[in-house]
C-alpha positions as CSV (number, residue, x, y, z in Angstrom):
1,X,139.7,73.1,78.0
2,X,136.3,72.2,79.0
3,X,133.1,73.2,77.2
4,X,129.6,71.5,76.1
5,X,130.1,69.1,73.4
6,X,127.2,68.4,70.9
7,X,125.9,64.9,71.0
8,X,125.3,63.8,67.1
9,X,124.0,60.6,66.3
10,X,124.4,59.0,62.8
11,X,122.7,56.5,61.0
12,X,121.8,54.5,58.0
13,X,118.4,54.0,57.9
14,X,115.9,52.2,55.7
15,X,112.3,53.9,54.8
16,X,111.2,51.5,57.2
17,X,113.0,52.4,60.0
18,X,115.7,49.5,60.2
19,X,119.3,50.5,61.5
20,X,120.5,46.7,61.8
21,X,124.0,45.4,59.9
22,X,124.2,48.3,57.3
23,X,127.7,47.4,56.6
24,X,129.6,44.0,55.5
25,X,131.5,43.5,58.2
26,X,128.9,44.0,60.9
27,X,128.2,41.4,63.6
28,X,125.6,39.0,63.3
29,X,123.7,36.9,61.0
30,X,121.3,39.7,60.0
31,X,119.7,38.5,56.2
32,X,120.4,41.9,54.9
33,X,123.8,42.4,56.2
34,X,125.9,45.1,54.4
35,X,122.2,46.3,52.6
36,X,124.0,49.7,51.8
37,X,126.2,48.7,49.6
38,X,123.2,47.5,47.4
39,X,123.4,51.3,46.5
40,X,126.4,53.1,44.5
41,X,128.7,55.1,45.9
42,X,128.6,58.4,44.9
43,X,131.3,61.3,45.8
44,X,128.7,63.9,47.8
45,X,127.6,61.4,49.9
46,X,131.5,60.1,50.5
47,X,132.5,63.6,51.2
48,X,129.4,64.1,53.2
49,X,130.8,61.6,55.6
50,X,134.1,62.8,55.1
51,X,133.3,65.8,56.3
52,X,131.2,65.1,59.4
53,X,134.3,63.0,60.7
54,X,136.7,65.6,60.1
55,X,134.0,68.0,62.1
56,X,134.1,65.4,64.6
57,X,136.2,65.5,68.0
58,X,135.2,62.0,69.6
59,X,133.3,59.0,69.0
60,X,130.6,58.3,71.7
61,X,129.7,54.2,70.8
62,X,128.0,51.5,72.3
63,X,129.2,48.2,73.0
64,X,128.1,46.2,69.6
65,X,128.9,49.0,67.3
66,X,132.4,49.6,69.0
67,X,133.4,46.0,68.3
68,X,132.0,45.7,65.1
69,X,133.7,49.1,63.7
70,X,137.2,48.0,66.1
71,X,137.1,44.8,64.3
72,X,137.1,46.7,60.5
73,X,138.7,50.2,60.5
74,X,141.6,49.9,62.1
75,X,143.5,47.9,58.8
76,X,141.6,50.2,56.5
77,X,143.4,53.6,55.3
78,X,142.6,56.7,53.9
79,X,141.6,60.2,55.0
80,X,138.2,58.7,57.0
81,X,139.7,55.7,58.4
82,X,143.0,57.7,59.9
83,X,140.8,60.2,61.1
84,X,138.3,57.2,62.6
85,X,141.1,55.6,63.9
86,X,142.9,58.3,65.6
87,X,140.5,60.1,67.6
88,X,139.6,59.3,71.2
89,X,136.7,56.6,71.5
90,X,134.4,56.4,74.4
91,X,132.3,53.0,74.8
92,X,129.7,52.9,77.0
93,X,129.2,49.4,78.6
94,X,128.8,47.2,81.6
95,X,130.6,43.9,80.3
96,X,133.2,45.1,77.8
97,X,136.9,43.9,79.6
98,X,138.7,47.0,78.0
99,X,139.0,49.2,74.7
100,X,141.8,47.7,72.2
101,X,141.2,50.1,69.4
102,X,143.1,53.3,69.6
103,X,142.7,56.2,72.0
104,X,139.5,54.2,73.3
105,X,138.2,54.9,77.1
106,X,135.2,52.2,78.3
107,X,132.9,54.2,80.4
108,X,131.3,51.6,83.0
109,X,128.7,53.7,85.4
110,X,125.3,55.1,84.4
111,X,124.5,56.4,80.7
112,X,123.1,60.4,82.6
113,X,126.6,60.8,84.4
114,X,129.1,59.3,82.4
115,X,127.7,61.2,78.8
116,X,127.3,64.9,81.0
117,X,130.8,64.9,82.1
118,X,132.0,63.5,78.9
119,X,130.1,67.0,77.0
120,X,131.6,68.8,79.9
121,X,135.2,67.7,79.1
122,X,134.7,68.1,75.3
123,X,134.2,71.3,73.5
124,X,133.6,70.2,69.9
125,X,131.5,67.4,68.4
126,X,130.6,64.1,70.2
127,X,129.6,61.5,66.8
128,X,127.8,58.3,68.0
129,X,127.4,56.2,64.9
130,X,124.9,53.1,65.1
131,X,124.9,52.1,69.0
132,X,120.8,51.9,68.6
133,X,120.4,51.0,72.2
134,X,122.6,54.4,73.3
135,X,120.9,56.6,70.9
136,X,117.5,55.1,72.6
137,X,119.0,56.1,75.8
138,X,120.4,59.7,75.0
139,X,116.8,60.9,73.3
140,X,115.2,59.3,76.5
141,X,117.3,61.7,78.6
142,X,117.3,64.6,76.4
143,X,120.9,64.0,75.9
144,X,120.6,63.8,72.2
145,X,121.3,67.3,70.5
146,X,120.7,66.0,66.3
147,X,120.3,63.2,65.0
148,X,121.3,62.7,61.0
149,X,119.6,60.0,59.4
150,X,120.8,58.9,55.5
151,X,117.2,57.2,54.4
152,X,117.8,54.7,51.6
153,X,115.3,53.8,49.6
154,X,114.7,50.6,50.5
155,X,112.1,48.6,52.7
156,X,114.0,45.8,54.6
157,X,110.8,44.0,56.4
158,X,112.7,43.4,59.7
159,X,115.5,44.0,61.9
160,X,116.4,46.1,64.5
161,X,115.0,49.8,64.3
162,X,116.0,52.8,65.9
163,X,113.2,53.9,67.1
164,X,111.2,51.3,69.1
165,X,108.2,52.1,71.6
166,X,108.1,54.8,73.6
167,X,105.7,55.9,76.1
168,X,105.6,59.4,74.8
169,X,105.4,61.4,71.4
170,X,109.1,63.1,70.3
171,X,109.0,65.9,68.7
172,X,111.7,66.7,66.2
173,X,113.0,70.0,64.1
174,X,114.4,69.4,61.2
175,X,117.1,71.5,60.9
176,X,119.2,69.9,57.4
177,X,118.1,68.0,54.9
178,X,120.3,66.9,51.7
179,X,119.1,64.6,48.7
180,X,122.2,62.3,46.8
181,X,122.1,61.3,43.5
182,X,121.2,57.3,44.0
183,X,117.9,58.5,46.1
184,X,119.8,58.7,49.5
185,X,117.9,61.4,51.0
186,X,119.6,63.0,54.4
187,X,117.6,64.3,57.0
188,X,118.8,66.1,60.4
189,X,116.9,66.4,63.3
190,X,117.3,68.2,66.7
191,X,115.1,67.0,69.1
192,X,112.9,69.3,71.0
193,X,111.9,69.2,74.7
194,X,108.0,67.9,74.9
195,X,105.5,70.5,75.6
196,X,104.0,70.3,78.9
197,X,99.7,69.7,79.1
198,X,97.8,72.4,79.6
């Protein structure tokens, strides 16, 4: 059954706008690699990504953040990691040989094409966590429908950030906003479509 499936991106973010190595296990020699974890866990923000999982009918990744999380999750367990593991993955890249992790598809043509007739074949949510250079791409082409940032309250200096230059504005709604206990505060935006000049 075909529909139109929401595009979500999700990130960890710092106040200063760096998306790079938030977890452990993540690839490359980042200084601040796993800078997260500097922060307790806490059981609202651990059901808060629970839950957006669960909501969740595919993953939409790019090609660093697919390795990275293929590399980890699958000998993890647990209600996030079975869910994580079992549901269909697309990767969108030119160079990856083939998708090893579970129920994974590597989508090989152009980002426009190959993300409208994945929402046309999915009727639920599409969650693309990390992939910076995707999410780039999707709010480039008005692809993007939210975008959830956790902000942590922490200024990392340097690293990759998500949103780099642009030649024009982007306007944003914010349409949730959540504040955890250890001063994670999340805020979700839907991006709106730029007002034309007068």
């Amino acid at each position: 059954m075909g529909g139109m499936g929401r595009i979500i991106a999700t990130e960890h973010i710092s106040l200063d706008g760096v998306v790079e190595a938030p977890g452990p296990g993540d690839i490359g020699d980042f200084p601040h690699k796993g800078w997260i974890f500097d922060f307790d866990r806490e059981e609202a923000r651990d059901r808060y990504k629970l839950d957006e999982v669960l909501a969740a009918e595919v993953q939409l990744l790019g090609r660093v953040t697919y390795e990275t999380m293929a590399a980890f999750w699958p000998e993890l367990d647990g209600p996030f990691a079975e869910k994580l593991n079992a549901m269909p993955k697309y990767v969108l890249s030119k160079t990856l040989e083939r998708g090893d992790w579970t129920n994974s598809t590597v989508l090989r043509g152009d980002l426009v094409s190959e993300v409208g007739r994945l929402r046309e074949s999915v009727a639920g949510d599409i969650l693309v966590y990390g992939s910076v250079e995707l999410v780039r791409g999707l709010l480039e082409h008005g692809l993007l429908d939210e975008v959830r940032l956790l902000t942590y309250p922490v200024v990392l200096g340097g690293g990759m950030r998500l949103f780099g230059e642009a030649p024009d504005k982007l306007p944003l709604r914010l349409v949730d906003s959540q504040t955890f206990d250890g001063g994670v505060v999340l805020l979700s935006y839907a991006p709106e479509a730029p007002s034309s000049p007068a």
